[in-house]
N, C-alpha and C positions, 0 to 999 in steps of 0.2 A: 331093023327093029330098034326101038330105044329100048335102052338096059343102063343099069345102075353099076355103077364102079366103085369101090375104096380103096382109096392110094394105100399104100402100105407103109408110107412114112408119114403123112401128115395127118391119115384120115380125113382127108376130106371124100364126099359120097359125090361122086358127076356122073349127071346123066347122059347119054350121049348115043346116038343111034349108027348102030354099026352091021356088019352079016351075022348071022343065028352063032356061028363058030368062034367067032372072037371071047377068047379067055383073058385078056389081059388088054389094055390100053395105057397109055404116057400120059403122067396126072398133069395137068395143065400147071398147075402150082407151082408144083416140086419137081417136076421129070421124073421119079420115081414109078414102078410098076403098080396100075393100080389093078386088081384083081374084080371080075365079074358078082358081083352079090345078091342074093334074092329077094325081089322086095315084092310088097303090097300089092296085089294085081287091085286096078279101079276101075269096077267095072260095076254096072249094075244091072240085075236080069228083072225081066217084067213079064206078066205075063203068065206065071207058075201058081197055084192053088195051093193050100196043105197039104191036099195029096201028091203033089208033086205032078199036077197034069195040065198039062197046058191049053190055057184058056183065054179067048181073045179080049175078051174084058177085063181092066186092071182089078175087078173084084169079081169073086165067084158067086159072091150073095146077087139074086137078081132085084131087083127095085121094081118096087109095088109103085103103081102112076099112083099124087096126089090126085083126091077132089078138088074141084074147082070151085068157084063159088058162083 
């Protein structure tokens, strides 16, 4: 899985994809310990209503047909 790192001497933040258990990885930088950190999940959900129920249309309002001419 990729996970986010901060060295502990330099602060610098690397991303890097490792197993679920890894706490710790060697900053590319400095060689110093860089410890696992929590960041920003990017993710986006589609498909949910205000009420919170899921609905196959990206909007809940349904659409009246125009007239034609």
């Amino acid at each position: 899985m990729l996970y986010e790192f901060k060295c502990e001497k330099c602060g610098k933040v690397i991303e890097q994809i490792v197993k679920m258990g890894t706490i710790k990885i060697k900053c590319p930088a400095c060689g110093t310990p860089a410890k696992k950190i929590i960041s920003v999940p990017n993710f986006i959900v589609h498909g949910f209503n205000a009420k919170n129920l899921y609905s196959k249309t990206p909007s809940s309002k349904k659409k009246t047909p125009t007239p034609t001419e």
